[in-house]
N, C-alpha and C positions, 0 to 999 in steps of 0.2 A: 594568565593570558585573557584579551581581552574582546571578546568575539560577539558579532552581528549576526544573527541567524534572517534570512531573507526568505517569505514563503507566502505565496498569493491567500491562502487559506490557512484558519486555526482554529483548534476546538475554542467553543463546541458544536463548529460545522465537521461534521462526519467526515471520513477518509482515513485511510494508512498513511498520507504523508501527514496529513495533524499531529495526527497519535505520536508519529515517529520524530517527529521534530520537538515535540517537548520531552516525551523519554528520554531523547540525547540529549536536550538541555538539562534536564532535571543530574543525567550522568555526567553532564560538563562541570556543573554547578558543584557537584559533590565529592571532584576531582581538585575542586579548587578554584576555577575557573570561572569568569565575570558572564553573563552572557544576556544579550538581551535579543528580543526577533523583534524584525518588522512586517507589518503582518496589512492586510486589508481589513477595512470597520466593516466587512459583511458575514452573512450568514450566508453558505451554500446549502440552500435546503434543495433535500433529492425531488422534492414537489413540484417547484420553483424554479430551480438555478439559484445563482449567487443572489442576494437582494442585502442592498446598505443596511444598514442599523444601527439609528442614532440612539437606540438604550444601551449599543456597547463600549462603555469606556474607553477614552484615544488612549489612557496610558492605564497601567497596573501591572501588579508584582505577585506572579504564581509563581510559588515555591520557589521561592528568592531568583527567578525568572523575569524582565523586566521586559513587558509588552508592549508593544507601542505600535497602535492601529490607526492608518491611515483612508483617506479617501479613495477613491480609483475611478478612471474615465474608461468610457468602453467606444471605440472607433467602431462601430456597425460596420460601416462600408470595408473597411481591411479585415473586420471580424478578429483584433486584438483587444486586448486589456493593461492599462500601464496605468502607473500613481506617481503622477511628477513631484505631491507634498512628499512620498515614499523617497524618491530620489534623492531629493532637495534636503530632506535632513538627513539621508544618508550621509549626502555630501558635507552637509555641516557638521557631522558626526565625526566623521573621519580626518577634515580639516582640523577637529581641535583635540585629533588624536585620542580617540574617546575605544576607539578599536581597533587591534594589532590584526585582525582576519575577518572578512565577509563569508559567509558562506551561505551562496544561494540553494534553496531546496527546491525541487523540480523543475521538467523543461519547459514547463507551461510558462505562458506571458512574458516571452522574449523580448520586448522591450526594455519592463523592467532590469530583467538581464543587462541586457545592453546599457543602458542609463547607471546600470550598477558598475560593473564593470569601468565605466569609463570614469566612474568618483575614484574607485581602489587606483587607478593606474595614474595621475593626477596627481594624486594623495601617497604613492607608492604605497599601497596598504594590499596585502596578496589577495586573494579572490579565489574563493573551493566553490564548486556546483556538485553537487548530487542528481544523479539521472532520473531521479521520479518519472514515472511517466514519460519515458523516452519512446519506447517503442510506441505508446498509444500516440504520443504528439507528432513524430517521424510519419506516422501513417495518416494523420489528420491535415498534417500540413500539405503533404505531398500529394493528395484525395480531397483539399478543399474546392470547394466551389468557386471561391473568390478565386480570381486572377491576381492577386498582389499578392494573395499568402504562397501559390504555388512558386510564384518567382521569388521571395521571401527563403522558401523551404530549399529552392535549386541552388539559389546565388550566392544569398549570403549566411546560411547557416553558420559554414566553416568559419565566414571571417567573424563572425559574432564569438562565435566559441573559441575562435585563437584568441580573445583579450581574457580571457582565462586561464589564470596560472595553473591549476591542479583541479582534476575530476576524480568525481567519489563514482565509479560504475558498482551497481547493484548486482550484478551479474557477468560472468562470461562474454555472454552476449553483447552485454552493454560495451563491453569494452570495444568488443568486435566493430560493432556500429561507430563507436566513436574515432576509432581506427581507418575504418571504408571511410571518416570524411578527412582524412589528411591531418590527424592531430596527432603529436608528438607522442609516441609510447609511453615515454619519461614523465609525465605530466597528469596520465592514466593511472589508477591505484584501485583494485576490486576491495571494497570491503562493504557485506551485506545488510541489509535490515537486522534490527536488532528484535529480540523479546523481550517482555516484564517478567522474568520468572518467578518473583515473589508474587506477580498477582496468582500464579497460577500453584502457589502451594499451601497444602495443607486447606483444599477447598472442602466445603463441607456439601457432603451429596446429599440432596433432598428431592421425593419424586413431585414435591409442591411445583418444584419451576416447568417439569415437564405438565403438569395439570394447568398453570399459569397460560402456558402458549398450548391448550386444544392436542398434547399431543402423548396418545397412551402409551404407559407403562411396564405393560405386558411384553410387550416384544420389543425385538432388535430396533436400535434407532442411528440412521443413518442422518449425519449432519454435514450440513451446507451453507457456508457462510461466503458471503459477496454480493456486492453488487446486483441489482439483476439487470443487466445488460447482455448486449448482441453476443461481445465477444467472450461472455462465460460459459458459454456451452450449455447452461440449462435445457435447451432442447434437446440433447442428448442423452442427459440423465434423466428425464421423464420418460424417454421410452427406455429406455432400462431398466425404471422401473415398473412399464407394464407387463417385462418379464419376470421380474424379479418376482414381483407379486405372486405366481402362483408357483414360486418355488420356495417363496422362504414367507412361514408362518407366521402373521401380527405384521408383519413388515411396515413403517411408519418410515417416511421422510420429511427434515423438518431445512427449508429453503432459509434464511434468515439473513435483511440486507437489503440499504436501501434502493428505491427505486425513482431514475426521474423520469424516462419511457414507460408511464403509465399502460401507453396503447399495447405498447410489448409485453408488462406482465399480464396484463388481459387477456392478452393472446396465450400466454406460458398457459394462467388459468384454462382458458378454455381449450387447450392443449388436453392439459390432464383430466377435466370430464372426457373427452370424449375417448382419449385411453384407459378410460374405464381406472386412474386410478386417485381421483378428487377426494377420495375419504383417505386415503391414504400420505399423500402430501401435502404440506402445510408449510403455506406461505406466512413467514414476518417480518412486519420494520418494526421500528424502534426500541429495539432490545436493548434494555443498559447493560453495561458493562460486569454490574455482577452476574446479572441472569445470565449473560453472554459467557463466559467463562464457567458455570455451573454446568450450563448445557451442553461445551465443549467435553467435562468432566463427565457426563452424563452421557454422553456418545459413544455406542460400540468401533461407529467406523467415521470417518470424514472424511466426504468427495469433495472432489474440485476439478470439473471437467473443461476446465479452459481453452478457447482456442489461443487466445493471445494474453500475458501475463508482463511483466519485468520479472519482480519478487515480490509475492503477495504474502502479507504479513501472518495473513490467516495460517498458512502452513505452517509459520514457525510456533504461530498460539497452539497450531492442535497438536505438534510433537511438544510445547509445553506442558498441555495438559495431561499428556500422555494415551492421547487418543489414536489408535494407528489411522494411517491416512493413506487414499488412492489419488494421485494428482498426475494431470497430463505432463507430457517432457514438454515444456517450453518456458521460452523466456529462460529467465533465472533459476526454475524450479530446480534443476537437476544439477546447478550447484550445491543444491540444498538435500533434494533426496536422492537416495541409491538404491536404486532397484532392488530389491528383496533384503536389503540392508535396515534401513529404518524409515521406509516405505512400500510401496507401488508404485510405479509407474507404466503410464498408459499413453496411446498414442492418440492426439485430439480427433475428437469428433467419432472414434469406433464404441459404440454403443456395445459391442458383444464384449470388448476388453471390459467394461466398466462392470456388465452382467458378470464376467468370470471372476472378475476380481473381487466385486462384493460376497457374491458365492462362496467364493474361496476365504476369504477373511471372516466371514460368521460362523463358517464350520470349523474353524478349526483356532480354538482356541490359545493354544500356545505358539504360533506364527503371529498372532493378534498381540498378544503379551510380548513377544519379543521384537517387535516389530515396536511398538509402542514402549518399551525401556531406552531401545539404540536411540528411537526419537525423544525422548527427554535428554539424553545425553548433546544429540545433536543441538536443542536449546540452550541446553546451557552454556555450550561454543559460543555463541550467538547470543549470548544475556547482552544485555544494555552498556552493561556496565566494558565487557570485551570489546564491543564496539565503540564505545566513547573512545578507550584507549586506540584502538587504531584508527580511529577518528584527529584526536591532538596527534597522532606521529605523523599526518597527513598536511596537518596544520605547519607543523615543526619543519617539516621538508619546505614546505610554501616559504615559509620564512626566509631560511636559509640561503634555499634558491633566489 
């Protein structure tokens, strides 16, 4: 099969939907399968925003992966983003039958969508979207400031997303949402984020990496990976742990993840001096991916105190790792964990749930260990490689239909 993968950003601009778009390629590719993404010639730095990049190659071939990055206009005044050369060889691609299936990745930059969409139905060639960021972009559009995007997000969502033959929802939820806007059940297909489970095996522990990022060894080390934005809840888990602190000895938390609301982590910072707990927590970016995964391996417990999620990839890394994990009920999360099964779960924004739960998972270590086996099991549900597979049977039904 011969398949287009479609996705506004790609490493190595940071994000789960990057990550997750070439791990399924790399699973497509090793299934048998042709695949090439089109992709934008930018770099989304968390510093910045997105910014062009003309030292990044229009075309190249990762891990027999064929790239092809395009230019892109940005309309200020609507506050959209589209790549009409993006389009334009989509179109030419498809015309000379280069590709049996499109499949767009996230719900960002609906026009492109759109523009896509209307090459696949033309060209009769089926068309998959994957929900990335649905629920952040459903909230952004319908909360924009611009007047065209909110009429954009009221009017025409639905009709955009009916020239869509098959959706990939990441969640429950997602489904739900795609359902409340009038789209065919039949059409809808849950199948989640995947993991790298060979990244995460047979990792070698060393307390270098914890020395690397300022953060001692001596005691319990609680790990936090994401973003630092509004909707992650970090200001819940700082005063958590100015309780936490004078109940559980050495205590260290290490926050990791980039940031483009500078003024916010400022704020987070000067949060935790004055919670009296700045020696204690510890802010990083730009963690590579070995350290990152070391330090997961390295972690007693791993919070994620979100208010608003899809399916963040990070959960399924820290039941790879085998690191047990407290994470709030949303989004997707709770298709993923089961309360006292091969997690915690907590209800967003309760500071005293986050206090008991960490409490409770340092004391007691065989809860922590069994809690952390169910979650490796849960991964490897969810390897890459299970999900490409019910990725093509996704494909195969598009076809058919």
């Amino acid at each position: 099969m011969k398949i287009i993968q479609v996705t506004p950003f790609l490493l190595p601009s940071e994000g789960g939907t990057q990550r997750a778009v070439i791990d399924l390629s790399k699973e497509l590719v090793g299934l048998g399968h042709k695949v090439s993404v089109f992709t934008y010639n930018v770099l989304d730095k968390p510093e910045m925003g997105p910014i062009c990049s003309s030292s990044m190659k229009s075309r190249e071939e990762f891990n027999q992966i064929d790239i092809q990055r395009f230019s892109y206009s940005y309309l200020a005044s609507a506050g959209l983003k589209f790549s009409a050369s993006l389009s334009f060889s989509l179109l030419r691609s498809l015309a000379k039958r280069k590709a049996d299936i499109v499949h767009f990745q996230g719900f960002f930059h609906l026009p492109n969508i759109v523009l896509g969409s209307f090459c696949g139905k033309i060209t009769n060639t089926p068309t998959v979207l994957t929900t990335h960021g649905l629920q952040e972009a459903m909230f952004d559009y319908s909360h924009s400031r611009n007047h065209f995007v909110r009429i954009l997000a009221a009017r025409t969502i639905k009709s955009v997303l009916e020239n869509i033959d098959s959706f990939i929802a990441l969640s429950q939820l997602d489904m739900q949402v795609l359902k409340d806007l009038g789209l065919e059940s039949s059409k809808i297909y849950c199948v989640p984020n995947g993991v790298d489970i060979d990244k995460f095996s047979n990792v070698k522990l060393t307390f270098g990496v914890l020395q690397k990022y300022g953060v001692p060894s001596t005691g319990p080390l609680v790990l936090c990976v994401c973003r630092i934005s509004r909707n992650k809840g970090l200001y819940y888990l700082l005063q958590a742990t100015s309780k936490l602190k004078n109940m559980i000895d050495n205590l260290s938390v290490l926050i990791v993840g980039p940031s483009r609301d500078k003024a916010y982590k400022n704020w987070l910072v000067e949060m935790a001096i004055n919670l009296g707990v700045a020696d204690i927590v510890h802010f990083r970016e730009n963690v590579p991916d070995d350290d990152l995964v070391r330090l997961y391996s390295q972690a007693d417990l791993f919070v994620l105190p979100s208010e608003q999620e899809t399916l963040p990839l990070v959960v399924l890394e820290a039941m790879a790792a085998g690191c047990p994990l407290i994470a709030t009920s949303v989004g997707g999360i709770p298709d993923i964990v089961v309360n006292g099964e091969n997690g915690m779960l907590i209800d967003p924004g309760n500071v005293e749930e986050i206090v008991e739960g960490v409490s409770m998972l340092l004391s007691d270590d065989s809860l922590r260990k069994r809690l952390a086996e169910q979650g490796r099991r849960t991964a490897r549900d969810c390897s890459w490689k299970n999900i490409a597979l019910r990725t093509v049977d996704v494909y195969s039904k598009s076809l058919s239909g």
